[in-house]
C-alpha positions as CSV (number, residue, x, y, z in Angstrom):
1,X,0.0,0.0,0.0
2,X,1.5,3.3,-1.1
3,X,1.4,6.3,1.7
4,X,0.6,9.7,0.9
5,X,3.9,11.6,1.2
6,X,3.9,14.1,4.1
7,X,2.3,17.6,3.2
8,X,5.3,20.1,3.4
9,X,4.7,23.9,4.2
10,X,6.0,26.7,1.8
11,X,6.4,30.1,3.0
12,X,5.6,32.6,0.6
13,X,8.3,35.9,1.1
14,X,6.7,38.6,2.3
15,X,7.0,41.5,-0.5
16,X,6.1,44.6,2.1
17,X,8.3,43.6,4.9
18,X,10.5,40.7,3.7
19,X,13.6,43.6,2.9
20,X,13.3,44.9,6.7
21,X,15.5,43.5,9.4
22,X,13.4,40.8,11.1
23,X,12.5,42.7,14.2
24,X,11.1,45.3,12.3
25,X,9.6,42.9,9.9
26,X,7.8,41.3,12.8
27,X,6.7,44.4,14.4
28,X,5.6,45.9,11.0
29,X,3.1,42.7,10.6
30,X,1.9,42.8,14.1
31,X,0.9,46.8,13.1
32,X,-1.1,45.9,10.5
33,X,-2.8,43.1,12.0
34,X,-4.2,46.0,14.8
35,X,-4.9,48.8,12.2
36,X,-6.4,46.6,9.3
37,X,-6.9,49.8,6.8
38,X,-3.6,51.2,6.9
39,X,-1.8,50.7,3.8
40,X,1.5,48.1,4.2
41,X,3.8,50.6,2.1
42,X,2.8,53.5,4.7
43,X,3.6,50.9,7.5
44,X,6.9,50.2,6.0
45,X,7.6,53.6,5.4
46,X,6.8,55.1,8.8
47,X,8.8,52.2,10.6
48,X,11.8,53.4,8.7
49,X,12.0,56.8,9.9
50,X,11.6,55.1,13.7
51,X,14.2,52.6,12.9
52,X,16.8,55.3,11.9
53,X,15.8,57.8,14.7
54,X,17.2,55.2,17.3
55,X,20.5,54.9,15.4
56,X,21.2,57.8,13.4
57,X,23.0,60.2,16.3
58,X,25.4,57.0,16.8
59,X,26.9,55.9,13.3
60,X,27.7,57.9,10.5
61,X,28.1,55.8,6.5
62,X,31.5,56.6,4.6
63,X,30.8,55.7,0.8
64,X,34.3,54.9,-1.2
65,X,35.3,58.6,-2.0
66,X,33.0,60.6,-0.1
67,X,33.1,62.7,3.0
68,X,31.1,60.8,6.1
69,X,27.2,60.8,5.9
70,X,24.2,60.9,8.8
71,X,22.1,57.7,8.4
72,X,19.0,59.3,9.0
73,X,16.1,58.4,6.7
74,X,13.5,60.6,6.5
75,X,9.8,59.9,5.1
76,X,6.9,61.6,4.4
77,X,3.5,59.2,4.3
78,X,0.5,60.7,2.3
79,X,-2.7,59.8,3.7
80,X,-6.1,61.3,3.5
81,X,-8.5,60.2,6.5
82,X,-9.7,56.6,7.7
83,X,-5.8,55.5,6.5
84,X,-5.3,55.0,9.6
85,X,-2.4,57.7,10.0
86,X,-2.7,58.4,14.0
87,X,-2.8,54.1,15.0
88,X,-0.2,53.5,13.1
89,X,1.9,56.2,14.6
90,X,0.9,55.2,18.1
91,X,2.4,51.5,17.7
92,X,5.5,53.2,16.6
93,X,6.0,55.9,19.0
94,X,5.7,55.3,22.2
95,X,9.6,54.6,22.8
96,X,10.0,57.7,22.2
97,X,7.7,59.6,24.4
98,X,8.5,57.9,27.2
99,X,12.4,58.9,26.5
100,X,11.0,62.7,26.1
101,X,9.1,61.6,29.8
102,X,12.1,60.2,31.5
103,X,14.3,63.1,29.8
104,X,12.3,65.4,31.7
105,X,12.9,63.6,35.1
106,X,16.5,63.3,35.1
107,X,16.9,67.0,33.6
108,X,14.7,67.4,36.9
109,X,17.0,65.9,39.2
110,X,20.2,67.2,37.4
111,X,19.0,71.0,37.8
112,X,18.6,69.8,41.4
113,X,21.8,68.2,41.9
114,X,23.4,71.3,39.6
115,X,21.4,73.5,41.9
116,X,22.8,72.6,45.2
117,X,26.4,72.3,43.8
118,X,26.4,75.8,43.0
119,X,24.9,77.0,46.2
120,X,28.0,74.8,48.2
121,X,30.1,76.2,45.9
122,X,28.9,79.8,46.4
123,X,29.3,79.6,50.1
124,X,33.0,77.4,50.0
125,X,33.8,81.0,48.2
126,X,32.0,83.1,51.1
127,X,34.1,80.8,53.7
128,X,37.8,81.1,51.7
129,X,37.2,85.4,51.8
130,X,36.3,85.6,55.1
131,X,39.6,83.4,55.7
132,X,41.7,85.2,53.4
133,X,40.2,88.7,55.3
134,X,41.1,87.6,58.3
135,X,44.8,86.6,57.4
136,X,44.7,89.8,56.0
137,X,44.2,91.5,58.6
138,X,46.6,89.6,61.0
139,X,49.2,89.9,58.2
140,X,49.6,86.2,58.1
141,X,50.2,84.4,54.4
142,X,47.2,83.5,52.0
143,X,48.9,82.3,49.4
144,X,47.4,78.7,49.7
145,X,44.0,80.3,50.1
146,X,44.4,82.7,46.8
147,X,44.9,79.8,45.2
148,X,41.7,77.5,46.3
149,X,39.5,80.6,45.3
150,X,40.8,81.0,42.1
151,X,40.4,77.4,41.4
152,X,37.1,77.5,42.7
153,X,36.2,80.7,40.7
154,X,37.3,78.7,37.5
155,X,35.3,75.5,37.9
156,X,32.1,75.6,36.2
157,X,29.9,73.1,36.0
158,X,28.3,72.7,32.8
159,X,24.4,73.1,32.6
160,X,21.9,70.4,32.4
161,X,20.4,69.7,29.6
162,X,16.8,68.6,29.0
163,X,17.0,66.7,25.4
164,X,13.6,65.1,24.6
165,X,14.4,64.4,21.0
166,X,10.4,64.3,20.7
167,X,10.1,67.5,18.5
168,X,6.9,69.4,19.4
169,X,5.6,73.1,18.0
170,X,9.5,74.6,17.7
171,X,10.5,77.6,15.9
172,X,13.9,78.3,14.4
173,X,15.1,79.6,17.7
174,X,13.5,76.7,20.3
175,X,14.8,74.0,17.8
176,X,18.7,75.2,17.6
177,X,18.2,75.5,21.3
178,X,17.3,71.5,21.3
179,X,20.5,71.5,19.0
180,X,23.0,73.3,20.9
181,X,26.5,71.4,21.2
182,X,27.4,68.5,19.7
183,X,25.8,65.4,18.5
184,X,22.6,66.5,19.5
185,X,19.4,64.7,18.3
186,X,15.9,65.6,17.0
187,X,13.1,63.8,15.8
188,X,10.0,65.2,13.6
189,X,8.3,61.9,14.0
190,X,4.4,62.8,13.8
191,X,0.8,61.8,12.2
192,X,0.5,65.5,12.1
193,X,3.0,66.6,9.7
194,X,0.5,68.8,8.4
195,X,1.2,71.3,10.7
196,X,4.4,70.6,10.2
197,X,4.1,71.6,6.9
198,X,2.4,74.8,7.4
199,X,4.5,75.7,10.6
200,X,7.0,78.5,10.8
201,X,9.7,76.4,10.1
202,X,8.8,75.9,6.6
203,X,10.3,79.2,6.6
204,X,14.0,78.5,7.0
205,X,13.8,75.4,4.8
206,X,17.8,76.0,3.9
207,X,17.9,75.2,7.2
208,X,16.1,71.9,7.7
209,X,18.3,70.8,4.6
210,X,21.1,71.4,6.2
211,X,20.0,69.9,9.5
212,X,19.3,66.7,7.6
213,X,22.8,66.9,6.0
214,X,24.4,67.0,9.5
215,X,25.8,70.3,8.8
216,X,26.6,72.9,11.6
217,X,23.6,75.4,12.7
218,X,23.8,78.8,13.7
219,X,21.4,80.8,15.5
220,X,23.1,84.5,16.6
221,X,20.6,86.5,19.6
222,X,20.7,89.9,20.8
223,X,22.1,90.0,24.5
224,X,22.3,86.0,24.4
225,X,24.5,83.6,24.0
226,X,24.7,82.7,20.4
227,X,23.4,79.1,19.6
228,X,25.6,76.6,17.8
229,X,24.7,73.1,16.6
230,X,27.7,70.8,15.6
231,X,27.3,68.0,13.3
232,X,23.5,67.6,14.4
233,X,21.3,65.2,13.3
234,X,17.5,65.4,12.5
235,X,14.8,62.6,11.2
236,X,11.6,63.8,9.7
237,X,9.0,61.3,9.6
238,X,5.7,62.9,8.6
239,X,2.0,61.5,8.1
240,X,0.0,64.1,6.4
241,X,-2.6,64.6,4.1
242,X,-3.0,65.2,0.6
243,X,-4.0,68.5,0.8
244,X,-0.9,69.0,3.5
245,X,1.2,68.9,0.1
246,X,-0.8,70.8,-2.2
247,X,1.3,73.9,-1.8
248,X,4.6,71.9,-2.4
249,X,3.7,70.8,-5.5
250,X,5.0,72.2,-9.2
251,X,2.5,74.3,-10.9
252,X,2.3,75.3,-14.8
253,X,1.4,78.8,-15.2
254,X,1.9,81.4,-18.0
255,X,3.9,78.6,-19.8
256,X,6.4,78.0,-17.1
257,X,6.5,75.8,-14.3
258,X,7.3,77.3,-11.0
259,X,7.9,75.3,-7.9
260,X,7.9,75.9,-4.7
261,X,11.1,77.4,-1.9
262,X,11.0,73.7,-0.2
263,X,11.2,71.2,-3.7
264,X,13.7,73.8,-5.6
265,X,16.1,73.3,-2.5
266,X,15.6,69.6,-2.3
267,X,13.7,69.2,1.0
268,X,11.8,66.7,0.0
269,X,13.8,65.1,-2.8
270,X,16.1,63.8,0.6
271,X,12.9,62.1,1.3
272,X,11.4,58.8,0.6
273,X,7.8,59.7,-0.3
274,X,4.7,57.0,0.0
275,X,1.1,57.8,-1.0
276,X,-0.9,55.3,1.0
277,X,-3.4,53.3,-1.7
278,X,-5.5,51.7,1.2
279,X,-7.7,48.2,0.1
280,X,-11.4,48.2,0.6
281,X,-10.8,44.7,1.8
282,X,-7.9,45.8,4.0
283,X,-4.2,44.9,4.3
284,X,-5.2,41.4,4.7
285,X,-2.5,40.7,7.7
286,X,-4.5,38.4,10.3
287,X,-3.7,38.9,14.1
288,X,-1.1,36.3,15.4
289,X,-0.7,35.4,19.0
290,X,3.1,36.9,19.3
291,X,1.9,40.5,17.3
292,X,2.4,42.2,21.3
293,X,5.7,40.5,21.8
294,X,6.8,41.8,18.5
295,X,6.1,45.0,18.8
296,X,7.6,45.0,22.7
297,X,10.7,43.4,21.5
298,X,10.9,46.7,19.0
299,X,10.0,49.7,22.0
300,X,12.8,47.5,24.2
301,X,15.6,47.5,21.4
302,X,14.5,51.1,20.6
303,X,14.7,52.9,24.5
304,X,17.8,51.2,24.8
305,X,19.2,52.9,21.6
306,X,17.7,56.6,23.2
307,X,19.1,55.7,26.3
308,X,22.3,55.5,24.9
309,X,22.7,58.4,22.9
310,X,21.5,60.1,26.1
311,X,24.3,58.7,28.2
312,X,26.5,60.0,26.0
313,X,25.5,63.1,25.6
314,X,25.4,63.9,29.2
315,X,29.2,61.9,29.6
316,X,30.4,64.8,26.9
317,X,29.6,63.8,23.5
318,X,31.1,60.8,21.8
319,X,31.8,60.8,18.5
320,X,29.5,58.7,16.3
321,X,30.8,55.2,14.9
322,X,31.7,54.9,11.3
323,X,30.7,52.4,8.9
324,X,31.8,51.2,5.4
325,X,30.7,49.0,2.7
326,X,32.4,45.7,3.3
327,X,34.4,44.5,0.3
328,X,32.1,42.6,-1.8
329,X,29.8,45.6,-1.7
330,X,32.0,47.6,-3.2
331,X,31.7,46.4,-6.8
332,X,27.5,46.7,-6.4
333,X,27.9,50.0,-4.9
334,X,30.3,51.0,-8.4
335,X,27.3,49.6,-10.4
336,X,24.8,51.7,-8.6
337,X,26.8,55.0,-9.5
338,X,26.8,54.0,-13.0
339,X,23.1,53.0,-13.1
340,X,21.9,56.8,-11.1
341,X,24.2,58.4,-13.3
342,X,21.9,56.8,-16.7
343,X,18.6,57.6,-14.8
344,X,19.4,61.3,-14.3
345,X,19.7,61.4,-17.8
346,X,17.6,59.4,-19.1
347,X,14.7,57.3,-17.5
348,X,13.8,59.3,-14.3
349,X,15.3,62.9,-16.1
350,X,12.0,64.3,-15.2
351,X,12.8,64.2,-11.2
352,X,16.2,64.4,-11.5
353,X,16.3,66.4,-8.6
354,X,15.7,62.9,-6.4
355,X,17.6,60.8,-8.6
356,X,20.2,63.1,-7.4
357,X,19.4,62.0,-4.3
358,X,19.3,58.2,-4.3
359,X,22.8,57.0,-3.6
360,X,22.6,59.3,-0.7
361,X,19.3,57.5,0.7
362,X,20.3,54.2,-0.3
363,X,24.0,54.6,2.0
364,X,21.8,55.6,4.6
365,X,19.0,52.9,4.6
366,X,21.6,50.2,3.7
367,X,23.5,51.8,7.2
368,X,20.1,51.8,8.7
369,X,19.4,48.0,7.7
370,X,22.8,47.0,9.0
371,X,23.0,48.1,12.5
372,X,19.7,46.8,12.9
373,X,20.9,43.1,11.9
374,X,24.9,43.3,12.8
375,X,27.2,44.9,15.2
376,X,30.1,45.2,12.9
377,X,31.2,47.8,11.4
378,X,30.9,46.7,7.4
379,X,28.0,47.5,5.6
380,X,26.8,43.5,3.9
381,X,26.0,43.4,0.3
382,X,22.4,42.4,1.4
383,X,21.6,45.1,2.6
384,X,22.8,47.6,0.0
385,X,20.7,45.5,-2.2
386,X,17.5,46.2,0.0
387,X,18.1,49.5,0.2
388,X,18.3,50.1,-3.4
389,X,15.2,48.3,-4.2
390,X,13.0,50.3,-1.4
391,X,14.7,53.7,-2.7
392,X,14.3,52.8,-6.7
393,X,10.4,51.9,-5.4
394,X,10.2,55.8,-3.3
395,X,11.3,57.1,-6.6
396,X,7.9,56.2,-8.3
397,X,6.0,57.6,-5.5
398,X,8.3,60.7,-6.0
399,X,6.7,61.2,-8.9
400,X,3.3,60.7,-8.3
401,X,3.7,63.6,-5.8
402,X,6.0,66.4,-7.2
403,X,6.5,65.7,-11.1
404,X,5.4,68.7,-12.5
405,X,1.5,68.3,-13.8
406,X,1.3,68.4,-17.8
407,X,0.8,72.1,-19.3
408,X,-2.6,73.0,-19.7
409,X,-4.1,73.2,-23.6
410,X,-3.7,76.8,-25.3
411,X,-7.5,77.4,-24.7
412,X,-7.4,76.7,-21.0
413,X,-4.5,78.7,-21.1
414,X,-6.0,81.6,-22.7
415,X,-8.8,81.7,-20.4
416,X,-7.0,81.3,-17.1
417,X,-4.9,84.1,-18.2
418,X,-8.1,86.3,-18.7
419,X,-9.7,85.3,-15.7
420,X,-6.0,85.9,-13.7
421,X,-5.8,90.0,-15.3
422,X,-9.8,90.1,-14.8
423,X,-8.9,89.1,-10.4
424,X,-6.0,91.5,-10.6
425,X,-7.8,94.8,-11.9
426,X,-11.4,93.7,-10.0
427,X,-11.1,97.1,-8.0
428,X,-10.6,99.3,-11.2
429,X,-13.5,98.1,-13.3
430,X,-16.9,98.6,-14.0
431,X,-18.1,94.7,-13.3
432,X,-21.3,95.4,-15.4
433,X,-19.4,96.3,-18.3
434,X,-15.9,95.6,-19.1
435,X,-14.0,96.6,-22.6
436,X,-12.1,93.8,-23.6
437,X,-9.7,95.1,-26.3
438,X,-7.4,96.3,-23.8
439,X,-7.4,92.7,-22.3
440,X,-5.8,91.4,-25.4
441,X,-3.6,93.3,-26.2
442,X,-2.0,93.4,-22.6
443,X,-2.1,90.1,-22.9
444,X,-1.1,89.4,-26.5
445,X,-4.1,87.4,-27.4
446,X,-5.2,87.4,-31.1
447,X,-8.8,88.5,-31.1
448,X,-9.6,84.6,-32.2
449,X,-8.1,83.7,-29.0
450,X,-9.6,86.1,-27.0
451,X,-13.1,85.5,-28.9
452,X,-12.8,81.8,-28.2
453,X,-11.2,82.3,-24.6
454,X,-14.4,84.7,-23.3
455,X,-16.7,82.4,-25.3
456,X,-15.7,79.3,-23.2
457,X,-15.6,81.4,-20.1
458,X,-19.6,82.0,-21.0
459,X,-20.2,78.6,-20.9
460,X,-19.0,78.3,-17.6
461,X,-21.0,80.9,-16.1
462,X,-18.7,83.1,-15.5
463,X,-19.6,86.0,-17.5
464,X,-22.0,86.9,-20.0
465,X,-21.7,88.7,-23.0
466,X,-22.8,92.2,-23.5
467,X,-25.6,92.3,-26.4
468,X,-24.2,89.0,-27.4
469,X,-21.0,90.3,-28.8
470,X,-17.2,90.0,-27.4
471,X,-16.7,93.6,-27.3
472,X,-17.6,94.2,-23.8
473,X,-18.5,91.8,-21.0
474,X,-20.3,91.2,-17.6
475,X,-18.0,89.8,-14.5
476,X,-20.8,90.3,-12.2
477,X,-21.5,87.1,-11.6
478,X,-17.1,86.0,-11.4
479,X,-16.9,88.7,-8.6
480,X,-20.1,89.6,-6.9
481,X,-19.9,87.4,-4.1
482,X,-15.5,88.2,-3.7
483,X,-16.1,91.9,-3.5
484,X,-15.1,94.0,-0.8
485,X,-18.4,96.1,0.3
486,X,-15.9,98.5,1.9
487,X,-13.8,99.4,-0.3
488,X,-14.5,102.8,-1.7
């Protein structure tokens, strides 16, 4: 009698997780088993950022021939609401808060400690004059005595320092003070990057670049100490909304594109951008027994990793660790180079600006990737390979965001360039009757255009024809409910 061969089990790779190191991977699934409408490529996304938060102030990446990178990846997740933006964040952030918390406490107890020093020190000062009065006075030597004072009067303890990392509402001003010193941290890690977006600091965007570059950060004040970051480091890792972005992105008008401060500097192309495409059927990851563990044994691994940057910080500053591709990386890393270089120029020309970008990103996630599977100091093959993949897959979202839209046809043209001169002289006309000669000619429309242009504009509702002919028009109806009743 023949037996049935034992039934064997495949596992089928997991394509959204199966590049991240495996505690991540396993904390990633556990997230989407709990928030069942969040999109797997925002998941992913989002845990990148927190993965290179813990790391990024304690290793820096040294490509063959360049200077020594930060390893902080930054993200930015587009979501519009129900994708699940704020439970997602939750699973991920928590680490962090309670760092920010426990920050707080020992700053507490140092400002204490710091407190009392000063006050013993203070009255060991009081004590030594009194002393070196009275010797004085008896004409007995104080030479012994000089000298403790002066020893005391140069010993200065150095301040304590709260450093919550946790970014929250800063300005310019409050953020270098987070920054002041040396190897300080900071981490824009939000579901609210919306107001990030349309905070203050979108305002010095050469100066969140740089920030993100590592580079040293100035802040000069009036009867204060000026504030000085050295080789700082700062990971952005934004959920936000569609409409969050809006104002970021390229814009075709009067047949030129013009893009915004924050894209023309390259804030976002040193960003790997996701737009969440959430499932009506959901992300399809089942809750497992272990999905608490997992996500424990990530917030344990991860308050460590704060802890220790803490520590050092407050034992001086040590200088982050430096990594390098190990050897048989190095011949994959050449081939990366030449493929970027061909992309720029030719696939992905249109958003050169990131392609620019990519062997940047990819050093840093590969880095990123590394110290979250190995404690040496070479960068594996394997992960390089990872990296690339994820960063060559951001570049298509890239452009779904910030590729410039296609020009509009020369009608639409013509009348959005009609309806633009009509907005910017709406105080100086007569609404009920409006010449439009003038119009084309400071415009430099032929009258077919302009014919055709007020003609469509009709259609719309927007105006109406005077007598039925082109020669004068009606914007009543364009402006009557956008007027100013005040204006005189």
């Amino acid at each position: 009698m023949n037996m049935p061969a034992p039934l064997t089990t495949f596992q089928a790779p997991d394509y959204n997780f199966g590049m991240l190191p495996p505690l991540a991977a396993a904390a990633a699934k556990a997230v989407c088993a709990k928030t069942p409408e969040a999109c797997p490529a925002m998941v992913r996304t989002h845990m990148l950022s927190v993965l290179s938060s813990a790391v990024a102030p304690l290793y820096v990446m040294s490509p063959p021939n360049w200077t020594p990178i930060p390893i902080g990846v930054n993200t930015l997740c587009i979501a519009d609401v129900g994708g699940s933006k704020s439970p997602v964040h939750e699973c991920m952030i928590q680490p962090l808060k309670d760092h920010a918390r426990d920050s707080f406490a020992r700053y507490e107890v140092a400002r204490t400690e710091a407190s009392a020093a000063s006050a013993e020190q203070k009255f060991h000062i009081k004590l030594l004059k009194a002393e070196i009065a009275r010797c004085l006075r008896k004409q007995e030597t104080a030479q012994d005595l000089l000298a403790t004072l002066a020893e005391l009067h140069r010993t200065t303890t150095a301040a304590p320092k709260h450093r919550p990392r946790l970014a929250s509402n800063l300005d310019l001003e409050s953020l270098l003070h987070q920054l002041d010193g040396e190897y300080e941290a900071v981490d824009f890690l939000t579901d609210e990057g919306d107001k990030l977006l349309s905070s203050s600091l979108m305002r010095h965007v050469s100066e969140l670049v740089d920030l993100i570059d590592g580079k040293p950060l100035e802040f000069r004040r009036e009867k204060k100490k000026h504030l000085y970051a050295s080789q700082p480091r700062g990971t952005f890792g934004l959920l936000a909304q569609s409409a969050a972005i809006e104002p970021f992105r390229p814009r075709f008008k009067r047949n030129e594109y013009t893009e915004h401060k924050a894209v023309r500097l390259g804030f976002f192309a040193r960003f790997l951008v996701c737009v969440a495409q959430p499932s009506p059927m959901g992300n399809r990851y089942a809750p497992a027994g272990d999905d608490d563990e997992a996500l424990s044994n990530l917030h344990e691994v991860l308050e460590e990793l704060y802890d220790l940057h803490q520590d050092n910080q407050e034992a001086g500053g040590i200088a982050p660790i430096e990594l390098a591709f190990a050897p048989d990386a190095l011949g994959y890393w050449d081939e990366l180079c030449r493929i970027t270089h061909n992309l720029k120029f030719g696939q992905l020309a249109h958003i050169a600006d990131f392609v620019s970008k990519m062997l940047n990103l990819t050093a840093r996630l590969a880095a990123v990737f590394h110290v979250w599977e190995s404690q040496t100091h070479y960068v594996s093959i394997s992960c390089l390979e990872r990296a690339w993949d994820l960063v060559f897959w951001h570049a298509t979202q890239y452009e779904l965001v910030f590729v410039p839209p296609p020009p509009l046809p020369q009608q639409e043209d013509d009348v959005e360039a009609v309806i633009e001169h009509l907005a910017a002289h709406r105080f100086s006309i007569d609404y009920k009757e409006v010449p439009t000669e003038h119009i084309g000619l400071l415009l430099g429309l032929p009258s077919n255009r302009l014919r055709a242009a007020l003609l469509r504009m009709e259609q719309r509702g927007l105006i109406e024809l005077c007598g039925g002919k082109t020669t004068f028009i009606n914007c009543m109806k364009m402006f009557s409910r956008s007027r100013n009743i005040t204006w005189r």
